[in-house]
Structures are given as structure tokens and as C-alpha cells.
C-alpha positions as CSV (number, residue, x, y, z in Angstrom):
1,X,-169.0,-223.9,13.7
2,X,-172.5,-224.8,13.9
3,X,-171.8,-227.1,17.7
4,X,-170.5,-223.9,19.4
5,X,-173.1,-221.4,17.4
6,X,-169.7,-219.7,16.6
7,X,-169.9,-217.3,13.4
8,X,-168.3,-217.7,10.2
9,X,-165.8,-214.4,10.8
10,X,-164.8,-216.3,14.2
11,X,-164.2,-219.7,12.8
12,X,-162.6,-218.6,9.7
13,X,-159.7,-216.2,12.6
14,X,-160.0,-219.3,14.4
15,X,-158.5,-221.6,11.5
16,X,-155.9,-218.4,10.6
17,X,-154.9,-218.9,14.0
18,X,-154.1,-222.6,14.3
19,X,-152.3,-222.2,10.7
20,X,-150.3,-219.3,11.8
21,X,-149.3,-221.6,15.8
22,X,-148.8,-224.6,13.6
23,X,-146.2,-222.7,11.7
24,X,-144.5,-221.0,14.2
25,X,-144.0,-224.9,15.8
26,X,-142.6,-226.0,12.4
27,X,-140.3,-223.5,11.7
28,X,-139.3,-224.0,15.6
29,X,-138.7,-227.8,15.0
30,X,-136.8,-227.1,11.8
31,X,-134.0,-225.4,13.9
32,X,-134.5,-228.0,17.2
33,X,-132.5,-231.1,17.3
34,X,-134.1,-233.7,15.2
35,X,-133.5,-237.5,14.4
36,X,-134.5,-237.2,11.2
37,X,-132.4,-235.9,8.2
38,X,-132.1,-231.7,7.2
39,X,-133.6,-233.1,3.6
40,X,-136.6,-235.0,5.1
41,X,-137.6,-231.8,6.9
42,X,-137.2,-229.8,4.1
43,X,-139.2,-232.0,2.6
44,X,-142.2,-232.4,4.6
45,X,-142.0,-228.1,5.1
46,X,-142.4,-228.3,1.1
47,X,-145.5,-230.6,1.7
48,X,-146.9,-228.5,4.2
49,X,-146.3,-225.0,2.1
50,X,-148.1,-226.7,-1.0
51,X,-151.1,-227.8,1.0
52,X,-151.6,-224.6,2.5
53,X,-151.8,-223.3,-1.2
54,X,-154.1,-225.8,-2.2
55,X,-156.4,-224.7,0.9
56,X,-156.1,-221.1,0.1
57,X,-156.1,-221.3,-3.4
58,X,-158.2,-224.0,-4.2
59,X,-156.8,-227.4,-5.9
60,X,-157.3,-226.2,-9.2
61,X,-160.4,-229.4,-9.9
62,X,-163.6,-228.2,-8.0
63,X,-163.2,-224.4,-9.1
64,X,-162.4,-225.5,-12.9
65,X,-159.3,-223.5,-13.6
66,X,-157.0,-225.3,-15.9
67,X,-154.2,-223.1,-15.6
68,X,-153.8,-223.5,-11.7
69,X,-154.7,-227.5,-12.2
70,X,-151.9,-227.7,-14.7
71,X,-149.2,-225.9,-12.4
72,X,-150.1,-228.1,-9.5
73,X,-149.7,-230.9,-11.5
74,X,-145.8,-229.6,-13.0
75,X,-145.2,-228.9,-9.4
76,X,-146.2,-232.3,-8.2
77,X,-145.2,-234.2,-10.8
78,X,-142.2,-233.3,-12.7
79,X,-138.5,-234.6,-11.6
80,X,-136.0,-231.2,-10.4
81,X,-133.6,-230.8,-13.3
């Protein structure tokens, strides 16, 4: 932002942009022919949905709320009954 004197507004539609094109190629690899397996995709589009969470909605540390650091954690870290 501050090499190409772009404003804030621009960089932050800038960033919604490249989230929103890097979807779009995920979800048309998903479909694609693929070496790898249907559950290592899955996976790695599970990865990829959580991270964007964190981004948006912080990771539950820096902004102090217990309650979001607690379900990250349950998320994370606890097996799938």
C-alpha cells in the first residue's frame, strides 16, 4: 500500500479481490482431474475456509476474546466423533 501510494479502501478491494479469484480457482480444481485423493482436497479446502476465518475474524489471541480462542481451539484440536 504505501510503494504504490494506493489508499486503504483500494488495497483492502484489492485483497477481496484476490480472496474472491483464489476461490473461484479452488473450487474449479476441486471438480478438475486431480492426482491427489477427493479427502486430501477436502481437506486442504477445510484449511483454506478456517484461515480465511481467522483473517476476517481475527485468531481469537491478539483481540483477547476467550470465547472465539476457545472454539478455534475445539475446532483445531479435537478428534470427529
Amino acid at each position: 500500500m504505501n510503494e504504490t501510494g494506493a489508499s486503504e479502501e483500494d488495497a483492502r478491494e484489492y485483497i477481496k479481490y484476490l480472496i474472491s479469484a483464489t476461490w473461484k480457482k479452488m473450487n474449479q480444481d476441486r471438480v478438475a482431474s486431480s492426482p491427489f485423493s477427493q479427502i486430501f482436497i477436502e481437506i486442504a479446502l477445510n484449511l483454506a475456509r478456517m484461515a480465511q476465518c481467522m483473517y476476517q475474524h481475527g485468531d481469537g489471541h491478539g483481540a483477547g476474546n476467550h470465547k472465539l480462542r476457545t472454539e478455534y481451539c475445539h475446532y483445531l484440536f479435537s478428534p470427529f466423533p
